[in-house]
N, C-alpha and C positions, 0 to 999 in steps of 0.2 A: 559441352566443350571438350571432355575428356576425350568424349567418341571423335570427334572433330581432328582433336590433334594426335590420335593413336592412325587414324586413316591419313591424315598429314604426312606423317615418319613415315607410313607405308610405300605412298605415292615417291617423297624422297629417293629411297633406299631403292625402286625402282627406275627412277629418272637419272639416279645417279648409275647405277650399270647400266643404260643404254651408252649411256656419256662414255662410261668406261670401253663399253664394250667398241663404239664407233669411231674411239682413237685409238685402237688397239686396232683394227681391221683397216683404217688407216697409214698406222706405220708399218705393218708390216706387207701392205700393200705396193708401198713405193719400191721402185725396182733397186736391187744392189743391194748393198750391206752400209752399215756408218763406219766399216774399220777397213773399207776400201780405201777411203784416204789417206793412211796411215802411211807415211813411208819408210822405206828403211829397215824392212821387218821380213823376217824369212815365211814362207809359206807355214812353218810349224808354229812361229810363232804366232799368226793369224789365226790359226787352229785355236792355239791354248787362250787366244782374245775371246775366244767366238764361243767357245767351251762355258770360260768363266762368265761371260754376259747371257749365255742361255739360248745365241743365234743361231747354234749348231744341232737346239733341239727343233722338231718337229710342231705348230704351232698349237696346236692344242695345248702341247705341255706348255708354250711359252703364256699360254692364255692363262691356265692355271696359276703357272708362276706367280704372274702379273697381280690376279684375284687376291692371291697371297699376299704382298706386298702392298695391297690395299689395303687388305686388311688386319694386317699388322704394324700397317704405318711404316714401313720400311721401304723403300724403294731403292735402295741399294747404291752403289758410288757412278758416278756420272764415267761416260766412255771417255769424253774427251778431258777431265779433267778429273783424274784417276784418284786421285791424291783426297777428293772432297767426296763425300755421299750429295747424293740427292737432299735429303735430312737435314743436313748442314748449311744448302742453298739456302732451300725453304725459312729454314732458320734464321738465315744473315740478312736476307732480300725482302720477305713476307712482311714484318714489320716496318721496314721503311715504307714500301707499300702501301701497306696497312693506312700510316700515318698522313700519307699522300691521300690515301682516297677518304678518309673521312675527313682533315681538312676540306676538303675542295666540297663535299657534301653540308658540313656546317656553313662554309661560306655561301653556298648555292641556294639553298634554303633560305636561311636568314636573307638574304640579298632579294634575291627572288620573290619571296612573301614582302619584304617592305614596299621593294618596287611594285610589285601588283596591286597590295593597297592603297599606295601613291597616285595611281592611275584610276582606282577605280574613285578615289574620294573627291580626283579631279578630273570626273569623266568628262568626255569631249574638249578637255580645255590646253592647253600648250602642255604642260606637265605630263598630262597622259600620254599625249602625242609623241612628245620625247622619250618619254619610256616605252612605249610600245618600239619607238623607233631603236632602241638601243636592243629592244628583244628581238625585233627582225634581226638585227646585226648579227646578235650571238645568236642565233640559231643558223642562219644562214650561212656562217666562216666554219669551217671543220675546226679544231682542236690544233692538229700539225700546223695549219697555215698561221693559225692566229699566235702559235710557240715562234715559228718563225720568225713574224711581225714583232713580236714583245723583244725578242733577244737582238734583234738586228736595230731597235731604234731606244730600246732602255736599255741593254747592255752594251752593244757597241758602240752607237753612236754616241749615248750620252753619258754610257757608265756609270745609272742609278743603282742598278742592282745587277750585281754579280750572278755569272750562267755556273754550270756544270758542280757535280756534288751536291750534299744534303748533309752541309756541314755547319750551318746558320738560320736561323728566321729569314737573314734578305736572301738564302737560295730557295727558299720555298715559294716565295711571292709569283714569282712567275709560274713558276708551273702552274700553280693552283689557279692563277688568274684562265692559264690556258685551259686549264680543263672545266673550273666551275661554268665560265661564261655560256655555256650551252647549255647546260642545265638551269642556270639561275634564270636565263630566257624563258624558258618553256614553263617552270613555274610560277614567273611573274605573269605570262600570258594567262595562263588556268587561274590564277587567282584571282586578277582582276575582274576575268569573264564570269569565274563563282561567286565571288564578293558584290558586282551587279547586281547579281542576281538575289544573293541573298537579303541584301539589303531593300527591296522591294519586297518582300515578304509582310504578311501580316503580324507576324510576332516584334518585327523590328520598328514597324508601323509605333503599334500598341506601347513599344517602350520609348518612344520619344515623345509620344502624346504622355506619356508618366515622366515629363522631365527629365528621364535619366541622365548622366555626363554622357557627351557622346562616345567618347573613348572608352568606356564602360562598357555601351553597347555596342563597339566597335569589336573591342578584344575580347569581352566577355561570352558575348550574345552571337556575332555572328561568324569572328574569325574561326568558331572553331567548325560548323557548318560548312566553311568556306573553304578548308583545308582538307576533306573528306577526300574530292578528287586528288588533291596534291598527294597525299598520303596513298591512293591506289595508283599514280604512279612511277611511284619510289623505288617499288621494285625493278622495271625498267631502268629507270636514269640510274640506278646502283649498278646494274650488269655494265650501263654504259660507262660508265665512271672507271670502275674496274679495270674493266678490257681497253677502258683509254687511258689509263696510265701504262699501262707497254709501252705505247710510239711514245708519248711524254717523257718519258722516263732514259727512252732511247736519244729522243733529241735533246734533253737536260743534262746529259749522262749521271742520272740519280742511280747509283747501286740499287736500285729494288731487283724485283722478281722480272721486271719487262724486259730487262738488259737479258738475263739468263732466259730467258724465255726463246728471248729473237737469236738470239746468240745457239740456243739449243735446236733450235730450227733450219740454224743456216750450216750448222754443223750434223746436222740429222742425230745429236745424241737423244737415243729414244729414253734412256730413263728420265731423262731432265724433263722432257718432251710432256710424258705420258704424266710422272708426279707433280708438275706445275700443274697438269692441266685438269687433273681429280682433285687438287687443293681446291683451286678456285672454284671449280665447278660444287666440292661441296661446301665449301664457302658460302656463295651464292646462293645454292638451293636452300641452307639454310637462314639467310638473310631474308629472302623472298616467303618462305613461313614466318619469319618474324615482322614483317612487313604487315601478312595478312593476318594475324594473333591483331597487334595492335590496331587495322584496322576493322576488326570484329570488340574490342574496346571502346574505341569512337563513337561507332555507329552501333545501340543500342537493336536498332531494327533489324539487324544480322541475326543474333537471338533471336527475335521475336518468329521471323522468318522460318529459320529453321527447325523451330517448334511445332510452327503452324504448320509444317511438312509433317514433320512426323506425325 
């Protein structure tokens, strides 16, 4: 396991410089400069902008720089909002963030999993039907369309729950609803289709011819079987989660990272750009190792496997 997770960090630490290196060749690819919009400013004073942001050096050195600043966690103060570091964003926005996507992941899951077992314990019968039917839905409607829908007929029209900020419980409800709903789909679908299956197995056979309660051998015996897949692809629906709280966040107007993100984008400010984008990225890649730790936990056979290799 040790050798396992020392070639884990390896893979990392290089998946994360390509990331690095591909939005670095990125922005300094796009024609012009970001202090081209500036106005009001004398030619020298562009200079001494272009100086202290490091645009006036030659790009190799800016690569360096940049390496730097990775690696010392610094990313330095934002172009268009002079006054604030990069650091400081991260700092005020990442944790709203933060809080948004693992909401929506508890809700997705739990949701997800019930309804899949719902469906499977009443296969072929109305029940299933309408859950399956509700998981078409969510998978089929994007995220943006279905934020739309929520705040145009529970916030406007009916004024259940209050839009914009992330200053209460009833401002979280919608978003979360807009963004779990597509994940909580796709795991009810997987579940149901694993938990079929599992439950025709001969071990779960054997436990009901031994009287067991059934909910025993429901949770006990086969849910955890039945969550193997759900658990490989967590990793997935986490990046998706992530990366879909940006537009969410934009059309909520929730202060997270998504607001500075788009905003840093539309402004071409390259430190906000480049430090958003090595956070999550190593975010992620580390979440995505702890994904696979855990599902090498689960699944005993993973061990077994890679024994029998070596």
């Amino acid at each position: 396991m040790l050798k396992y997770i020392l070639k884990r960090l390896l893979i990392m630490v290089v998946t994360l410089w390509i990331i690095v290196t591909l939005t670095f060749v990125l922005m300094v690819s796009i024609p012009g400069s970001p202090l081209n919009e500036e106005r009001g400013t004398t030619e020298q004073v562009q200079k001494n902008l272009e100086s202290f942001y490091n645009l006036d050096k030659p790009y190799y050195i800016q690569y360096a720089l940049y390496i730097k600043s990775i690696i010392t966690f610094d990313f330095g103060p934002s172009i268009k909002q002079p006054d604030r570091t990069v650091n400081d964003l991260l700092g005020n926005g990442f944790p709203i963030s933060f809080e948004l996507g693992m909401w929506t992941i508890i809700v997705a899951v739990i949701s997800g999993i019930i309804l899949g077992i719902i469906a499977a314990l009443r296969h072929n019968g109305i029940i299933d039907y309408l859950a399956m039917t509700i998981a078409v839905l969510g998978i089929s409607i994007p995220n943006f369309v279905l934020a739309t829908l929520l705040i145009q007929q529970l916030a406007v029209s009916h004024s259940i729950f209050p839009v914009a900020t992330w200053s209460s419980p009833m401002h979280m409800v919608l978003p979360i609803i807009a963004l779990a709903t597509g994940p909580m789909a796709i795991i009810a679908r997987l579940t149901r289709s694993t938990m079929l299956e599992v439950l025709t197995q001969d071990y779960i056979k054997m436990a009901r011819a031994k009287g067991l309660n059934p909910w025993k051998i429901i949770f006990k015996h086969a849910l955890k079987n039945a969550l193997m897949p759900v658990v490989t692809i967590m990793g997935t629906l986490l990046a998706g989660i992530l990366t879909g709280t940006f537009v969410i966040e934009k059309i909520f107007a929730i202060p997270g990272m998504g607001r500075y993100f788009v905003e840093s984008i539309n402004q071409r400010d390259y430190p906000v750009i480049m430090g958003t984008t090595v956070f999550y990225s190593a975010f992620l890649i580390f979440a995505l190792f702890l994904v696979d730790i855990v599902y090498g936990i689960l699944d005993p056979r993973i061990k077994l496997h890679k024994k029998a290799g070596e």
